[in-house]
C-alpha positions, 0 to 999 in steps of 0.5 A, spaced: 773 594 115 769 596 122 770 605 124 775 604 129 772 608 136 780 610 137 786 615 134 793 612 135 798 619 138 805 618 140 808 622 146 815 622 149 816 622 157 817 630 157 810 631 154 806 626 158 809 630 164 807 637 162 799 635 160 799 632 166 802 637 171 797 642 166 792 638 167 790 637 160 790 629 162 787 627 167 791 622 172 787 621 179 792 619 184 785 615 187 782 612 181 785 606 184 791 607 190 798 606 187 800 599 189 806 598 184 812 597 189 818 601 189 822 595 186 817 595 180 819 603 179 826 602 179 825 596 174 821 601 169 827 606 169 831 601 167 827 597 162 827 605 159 834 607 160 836 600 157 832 602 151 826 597 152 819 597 150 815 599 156 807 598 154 803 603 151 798 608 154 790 608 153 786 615 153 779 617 154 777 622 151 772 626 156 767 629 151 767 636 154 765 642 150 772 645 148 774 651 152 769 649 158 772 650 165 772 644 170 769 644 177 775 643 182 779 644 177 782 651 177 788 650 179 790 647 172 791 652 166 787 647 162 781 642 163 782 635 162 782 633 156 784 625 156 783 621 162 787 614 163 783 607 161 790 603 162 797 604 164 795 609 170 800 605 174 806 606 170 804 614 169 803 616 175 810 612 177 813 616 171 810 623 173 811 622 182 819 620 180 819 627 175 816 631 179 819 629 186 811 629 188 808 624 193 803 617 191 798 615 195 798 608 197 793 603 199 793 605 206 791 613 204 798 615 207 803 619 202 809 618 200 814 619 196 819 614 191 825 615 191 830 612 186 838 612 186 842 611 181 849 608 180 852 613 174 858 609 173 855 602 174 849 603 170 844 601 176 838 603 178 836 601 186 831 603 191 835 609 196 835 606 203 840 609 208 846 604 206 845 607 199 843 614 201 850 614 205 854 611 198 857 616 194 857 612 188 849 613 187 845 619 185 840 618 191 834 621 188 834 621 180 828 627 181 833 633 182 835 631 175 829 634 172 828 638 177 827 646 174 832 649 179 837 643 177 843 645 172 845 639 168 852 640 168 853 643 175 849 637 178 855 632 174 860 636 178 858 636 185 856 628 184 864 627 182 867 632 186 863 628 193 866 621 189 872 623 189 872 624 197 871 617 197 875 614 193 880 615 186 876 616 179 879 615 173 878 619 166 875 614 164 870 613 170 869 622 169 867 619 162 862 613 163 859 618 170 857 624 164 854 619 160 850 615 164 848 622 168 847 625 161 843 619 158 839 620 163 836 626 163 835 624 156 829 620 159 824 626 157 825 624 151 823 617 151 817 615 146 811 613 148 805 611 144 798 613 147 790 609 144 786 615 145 779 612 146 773 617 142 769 620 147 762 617 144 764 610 146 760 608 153 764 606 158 761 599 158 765 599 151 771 603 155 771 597 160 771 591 156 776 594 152 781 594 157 780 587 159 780 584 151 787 588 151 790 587 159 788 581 161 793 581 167 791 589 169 787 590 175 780 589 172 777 596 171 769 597 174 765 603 174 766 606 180 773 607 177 771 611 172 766 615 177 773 616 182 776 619 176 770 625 174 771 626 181 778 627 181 778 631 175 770 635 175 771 635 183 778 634 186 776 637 194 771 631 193 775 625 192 780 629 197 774 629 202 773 621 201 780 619 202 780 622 208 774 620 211 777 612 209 784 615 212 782 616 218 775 611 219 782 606 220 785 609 226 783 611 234 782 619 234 785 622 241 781 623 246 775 628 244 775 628 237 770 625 233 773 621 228 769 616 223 774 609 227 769 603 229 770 596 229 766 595 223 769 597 216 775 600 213 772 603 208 775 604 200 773 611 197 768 606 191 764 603 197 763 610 200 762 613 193 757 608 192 753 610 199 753 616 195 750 615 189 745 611 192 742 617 196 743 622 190 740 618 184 737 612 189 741 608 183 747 602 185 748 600 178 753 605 177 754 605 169 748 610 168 750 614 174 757 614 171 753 616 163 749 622 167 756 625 172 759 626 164 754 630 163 751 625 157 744 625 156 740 619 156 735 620 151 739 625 146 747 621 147 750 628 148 754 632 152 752 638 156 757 641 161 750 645 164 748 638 166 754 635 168 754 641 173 747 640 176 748 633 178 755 633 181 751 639 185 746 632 187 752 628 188 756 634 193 749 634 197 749 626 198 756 625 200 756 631 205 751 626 209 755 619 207 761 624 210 758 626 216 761 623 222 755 624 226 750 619 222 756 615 220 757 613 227 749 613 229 748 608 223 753 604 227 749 604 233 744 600 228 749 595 227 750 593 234 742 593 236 742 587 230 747 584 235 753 584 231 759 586 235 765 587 229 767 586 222 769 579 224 761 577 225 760 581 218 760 577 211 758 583 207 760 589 207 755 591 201 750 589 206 752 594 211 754 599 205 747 598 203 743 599 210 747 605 211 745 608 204 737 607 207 738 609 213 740 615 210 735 616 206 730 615 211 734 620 216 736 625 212 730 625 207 724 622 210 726 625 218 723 618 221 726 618 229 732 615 231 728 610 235 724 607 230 728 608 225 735 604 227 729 598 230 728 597 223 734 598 220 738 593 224 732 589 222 733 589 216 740 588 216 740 582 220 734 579 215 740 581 210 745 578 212 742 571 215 740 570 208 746 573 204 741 578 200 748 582 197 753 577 196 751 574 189 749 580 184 750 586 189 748 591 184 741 587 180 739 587 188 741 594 191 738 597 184 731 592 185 731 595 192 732 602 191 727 601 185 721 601 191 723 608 194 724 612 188 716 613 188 714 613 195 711 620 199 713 620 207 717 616 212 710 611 214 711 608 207 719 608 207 719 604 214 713 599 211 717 597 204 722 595 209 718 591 214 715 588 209 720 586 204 723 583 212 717 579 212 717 576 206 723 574 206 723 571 213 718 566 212 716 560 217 720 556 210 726 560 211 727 559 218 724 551 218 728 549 212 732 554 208 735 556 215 737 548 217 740 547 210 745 554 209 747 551 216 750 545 213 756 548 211 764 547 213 764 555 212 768 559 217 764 565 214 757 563 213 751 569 213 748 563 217 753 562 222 754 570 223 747 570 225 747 565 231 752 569 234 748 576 233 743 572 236 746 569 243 749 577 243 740 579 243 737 573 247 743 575 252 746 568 252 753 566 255 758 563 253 758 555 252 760 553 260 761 560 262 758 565 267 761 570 262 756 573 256 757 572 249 756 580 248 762 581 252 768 575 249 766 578 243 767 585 244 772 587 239 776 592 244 779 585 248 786 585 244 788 579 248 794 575 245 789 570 245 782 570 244 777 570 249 772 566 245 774 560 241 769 556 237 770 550 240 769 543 236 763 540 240 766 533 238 773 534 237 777 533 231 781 528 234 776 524 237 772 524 229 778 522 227 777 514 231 771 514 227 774 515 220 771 522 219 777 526 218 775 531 212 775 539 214 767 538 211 765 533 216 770 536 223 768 542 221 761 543 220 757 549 223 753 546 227 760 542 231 762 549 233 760 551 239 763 559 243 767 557 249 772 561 253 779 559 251 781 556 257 775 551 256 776 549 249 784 548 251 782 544 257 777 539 253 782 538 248 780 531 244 776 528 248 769 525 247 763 529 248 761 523 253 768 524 257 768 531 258 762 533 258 760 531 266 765 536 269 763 541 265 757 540 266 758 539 274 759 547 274 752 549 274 745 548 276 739 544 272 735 550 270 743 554 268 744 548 264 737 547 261 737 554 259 745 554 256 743 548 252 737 553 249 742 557 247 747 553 245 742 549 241 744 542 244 739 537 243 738 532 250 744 527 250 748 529 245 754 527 247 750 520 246 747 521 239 751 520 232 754 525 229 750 526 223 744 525 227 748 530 232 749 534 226 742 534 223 738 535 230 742 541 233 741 546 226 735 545 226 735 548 234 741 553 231 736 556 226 730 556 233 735 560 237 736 564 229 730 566 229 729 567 236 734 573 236 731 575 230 724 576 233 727 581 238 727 586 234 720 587 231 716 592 232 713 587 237 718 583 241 715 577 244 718 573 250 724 568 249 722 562 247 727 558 251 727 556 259 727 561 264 729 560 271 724 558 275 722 554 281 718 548 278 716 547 285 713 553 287 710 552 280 707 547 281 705 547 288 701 554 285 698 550 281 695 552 274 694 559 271 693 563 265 701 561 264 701 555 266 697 548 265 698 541 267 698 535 263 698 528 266 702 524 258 703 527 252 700 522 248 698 516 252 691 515 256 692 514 263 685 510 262 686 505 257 694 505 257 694 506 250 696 512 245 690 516 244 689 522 238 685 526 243 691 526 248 696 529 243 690 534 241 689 536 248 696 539 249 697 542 242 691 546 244 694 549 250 700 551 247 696 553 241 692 558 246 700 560 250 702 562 244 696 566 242 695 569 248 701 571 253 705 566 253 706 561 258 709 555 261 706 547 260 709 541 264 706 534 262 707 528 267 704 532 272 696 530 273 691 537 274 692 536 282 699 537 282 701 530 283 707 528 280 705 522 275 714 522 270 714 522 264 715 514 263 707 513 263 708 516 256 713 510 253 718 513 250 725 509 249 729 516 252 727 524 252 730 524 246 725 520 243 719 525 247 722 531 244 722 529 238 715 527 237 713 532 241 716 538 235 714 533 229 707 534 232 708 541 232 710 541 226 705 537 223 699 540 225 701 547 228 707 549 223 714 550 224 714 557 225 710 555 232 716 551 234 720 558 234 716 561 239 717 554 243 722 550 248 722 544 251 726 542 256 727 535 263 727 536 269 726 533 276 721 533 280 720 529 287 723 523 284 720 523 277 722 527 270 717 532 267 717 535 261 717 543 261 714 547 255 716 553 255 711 557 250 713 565 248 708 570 246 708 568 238 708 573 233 703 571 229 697 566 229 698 560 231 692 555 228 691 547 231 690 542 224 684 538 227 682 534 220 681 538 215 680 544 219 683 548 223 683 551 230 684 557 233 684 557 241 688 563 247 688 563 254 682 564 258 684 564 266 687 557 268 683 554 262 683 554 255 678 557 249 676 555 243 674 561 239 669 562 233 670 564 226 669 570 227 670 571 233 678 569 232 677 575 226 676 580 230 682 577 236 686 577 231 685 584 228 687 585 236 692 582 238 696 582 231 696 588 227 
């Protein structure tokens, strides 16, 4: 038969108390926050007052050296000896109606449970008013063991004001003393407790409790972690709960207080922050071993140990705790244009890159400018790709590996850059991106960061003059939001092609951000009918650089739905990295159309910003297709997009004389646009597609195509073969460069 790692010790109610109230078990009123409702306490003074069994109790004995006093604990006669594995619920509601004491509840607000008890009825019930106003009920059983109550002067009162009230019989006189006696007799009410040894690892502790309470609230490490603060360190773990108390409500005008519109936070995610600024770990099981005073190495306790690293702790959490940081880490968040907690689909994603901020504010002193550019980069990169929603913890622990080692500030804020750099690929934004998008989630990572990206690129809302920014403010508490996600092609209109599943109707590339009278207005129509008015409201060069911001392909109201679908998440993911692109060290001219005057513009003629091309792809000599033609305008842009950025229109000859876009021979715009991004594509890569936007419009009875090229952030290489080819603006023309050459621009123009 295997060692056993636990003792069997049998306790009454009376006994519990005491050690709890010596402190010799430990029982932390914020391991977990009491959620028992008062029902269920009433419920479990009855099943003991009838004699019922009520569960067993499961102890862990802590380990220390005996007679050893506790941090934080000298207010106790004793150090904790034991702390609670299993059954804190049921202790802590034993010891709050004993003791007439206060629990702490899920909100961080006190209160106390009071139980009324009916002598004569047998009944217990949850004391209300009615019940406090009832004669027949003991309103609050606490008095009943309180050290100042005596026994029987406590049964005359209670049947000296029920006698007031109505006739009591001596049969009542007797069934009331027993019942008050019986009781009181509570104390004595038997338990049986599993002492756990203190050299089994919390690993073991924990999948213990789950073999044994598969219906308990599943322990975690921060649990055990709350409890050592809650017994070494009590004024700590006072410190986290208010902190997370007051983060859920408005100050008064001129205090500071930790309230913001992004997270609630829980005592266990602040602790987390914590342990990742002291001991750059997330995996909180070691930090657990090593706040127990547990050597690694030697497996033995030592109290000297335990010290030292709650003092690691105590430094760490003053930062985590300090409002100053923890508001300016929020203006972090913002700069990434995310507005509330409503666009954050991790809150282990915000919890992490205020744990590097803090490190590289308070460790490395990097300056609040560069440093909160980079932190709100590397969370946009985070939260776009979900970096801390599968394994939270195996991803913190490899990324706080990489500063363990580092020396100063340069190299902190490098490894962010970089691991930014590497993740966000040309594949990301051109395939992965596109695919995350394909999804019916209401709380997509993806989706969250479109929005952050309309708040960055300063879009407006679909149809209106007013911001993105602005409707999402999360201070607006109109009784009807100002922005709705409105379906591009509405639910009841799909509904005529059959497609009636949340799957089809709500993709995130069906949604688009309107203002909610908009959206009420549009109702079920087809895109094709509502459109035209909408569209009525503005100009052309509005509405071409709405429709970049809104990713609408040219005639979608036209398209069919999946093609509609398919087209618009790959402009979606355009307008993704596009905000994104604000944020790097270097930011580079918004990709989409600005408003210009294509008469002026032509009328000026061509410039180191701005060319002229008579076709996309046809000969105006032959008439026919020409390969030449289409490397001509791939050269221009490449050169835009290497240089300073610029603006190509094709349909307009080197004179200025307005030639359309029908020479080309296209069956509509649709067609001309995407052969124009699959030749990009194709010979430039996808990632020079993101620093682009192509747009219509009318020029003296004629439609153009206007290119507008932004100032790229990487080089961008024109395939002519087998060889690649690297070209910038010089002047109104645009100039191959040679091998080395191009090394020595790069070097200059992209450090």
């Amino acid at each position: 038969m295997s060692e056993t790692v636990f003792t069997k010790v049998d306790y009454d109610l009376g006994l519990l108390v005491k050690y709890i109230a010596m402190g010799e078990i430990g029982l932390p009123d914020i391991q977990r926050p009491f959620v028992w409702k008062n029902a269920k306490v009433r419920d479990l003074f009855d099943s003991m007052y009838k004699g019922y069994p009520v569960g067993y109790l499961l102890f862990w004995q802590n380990g220390l050296a005996a007679g050893e006093r506790a941090i934080g604990t000298d207010h106790k006669q004793k150090p904790p000896r034991l702390v609670i594995v299993d059954g804190q619920q049921r202790l802590t509601s034993l010891y709050a109606v004993v003791k007439g004491v206060s629990v702490v509840r899920e909100n961080f607000e006190s209160e106390q449970i009071y139980i009324a008890f009916n002598p004569l009825e047998e009944r217990f019930e949850v004391a209300d008013a009615a019940i406090r106003r009832d004669t027949a009920y003991i309103p609050d059983i606490s008095r009943l063991w309180s050290t100042e109550t005596n026994l029987m002067k406590f049964a005359r009162d209670y049947l000296s004001g029920l006698k007031a009230s109505r006739e009591v019989s001596n049969e009542d006189e007797e069934k009331i003393e027993d019942s008050i006696t019986k009781l009181n007799g509570l104390l004595t009410f038997p338990f049986t407790a599993l002492e756990l040894s203190a050299d089994i690892s919390e690993e073991n502790v924990s999948d213990v409790f789950v073999r044994i309470n598969s219906k308990g609230t599943p322990l975690n490490q921060a649990d055990f972690i709350l409890t050592l603060m809650s017994v070494f360190w009590d004024e700590g773990r006072k410190e986290l709960e208010q902190f997370c108390r007051a983060s859920r409500k408005p100050s008064k005008a001129g205090q500071p207080s930790p309230f913001n519109y992004f997270i609630e936070p829980d005592p266990d995610q602040l602790l987390r922050v914590s342990v990742g600024v002291a001991f750059k770990r997330a995996r909180l099981q070691y930090v657990y071993s090593i706040l127990r005073g547990k050597d690694l190495e030697t497996e033995k306790f030592s109290d000297e140990r335990r010290v030292e690293q709650f003092e690691v702790l105590k430094k760490a959490q003053a930062r985590v705790l300090n409002p100053q940081y923890w508001l300016d880490f929020m203006n972090c968040i913002r700069q990434a244009g995310f507005k509330s907690g409503k666009m954050i689909s991790s809150q282990n994603n915000l919890l992490f890159s205020y744990m590097l901020y803090l490190i590289g504010r308070t460790e490395y002193k990097i300056g609040e400018f560069d440093l909160r550019r980079v932190i709100a980069r590397w969370f946009f990169m985070a939260s776009v790709t979900g970096r801390f929603t599968g394994s939270p913890e195996s991803a913190m622990e490899f990324d706080l590996a990489r500063f363990r080692d580092i020396k100063d500030g340069g190299q902190f804020l490098g490894i962010l850059e970089q691991v930014c750099n590497i993740t966000l690929t040309n594949d990301f934004w051109s395939v992965s991106l596109p695919n995350d998008l394909a999804t019916s989630s209401p709380r997509s990572p993806s989706l969250f960061a479109y929005y952050a990206a309309l708040v960055l690129l300063d879009a407006r809302a679909l149809f209106s003059k007013v911001r993105v920014a602005e409707l999402l403010d999360p201070a607006l508490n109109a009784p009807r939001s100002a922005v709705e996600r409105h379906h591009l092609f509405p639910k009841g209109y799909l509904k005529t092609m059959g497609l009636t599943s949340t799957r089809d109707t709500n993709q995130i590339a069906n949604y688009a951000l309107v203002e909610w009278g908009d959206n009420t207005h549009i109702a079920d129509q087809p895109p094709a009918a509502y459109l035209p008015e909408l569209k009525s409201r503005f100009g052309a060069d509005e509405l071409s650089r709405m429709y970049y911001w809104h990713a609408l392909p040219e005639n979608w109201e036209h398209l069919d739905y999946r093609d509609f679908l398919e087209k618009r998440r790959e402009l979606m993911a355009q307008v993704i990295a596009a905000g994104y692109r604000t944020l790097t060290a270097e930011p580079v001219q918004e990709a989409g159309p600005v408003e210009l005057d294509l008469s002026r513009v032509i009328v000026n003629g061509e410039s180191a910003g701005v060319e002229f091309k008579s076709a996309l792809r046809t000969n105006l000599h032959t008439g026919n297709k020409d390969p030449r033609i289409e490397l001509s305008v791939l050269k221009t842009l490449a050169g835009f997009l290497n240089t300073n950025g610029g603006t190509l229109i094709i349909g307009v000859s080197d004179d200025g004389t307005p030639l359309g876009i029908g020479v080309d021979g296209f069956a509509n715009e649709d067609k001309m646009s995407l052969h124009l991004v699959n030749l990009v594509n194709s010979r430039m890569g996808p990632q020079a597609m993101t620093s682009m936007h192509a747009h219509f419009e009318d020029y003296e009875d004629n439609r153009v195509m206007v290119v507008k090229c932004g100032k790229a952030p990487k080089p961008a290489f024109v395939k002519d073969g087998d060889i690649e080819r690297f070209y910038i603006r010089t002047g109104p023309s645009t100039t191959e460069l040679s091998a080395s050459q191009t090394q020595d621009y790069i070097k200059q123009r992209f450090p």
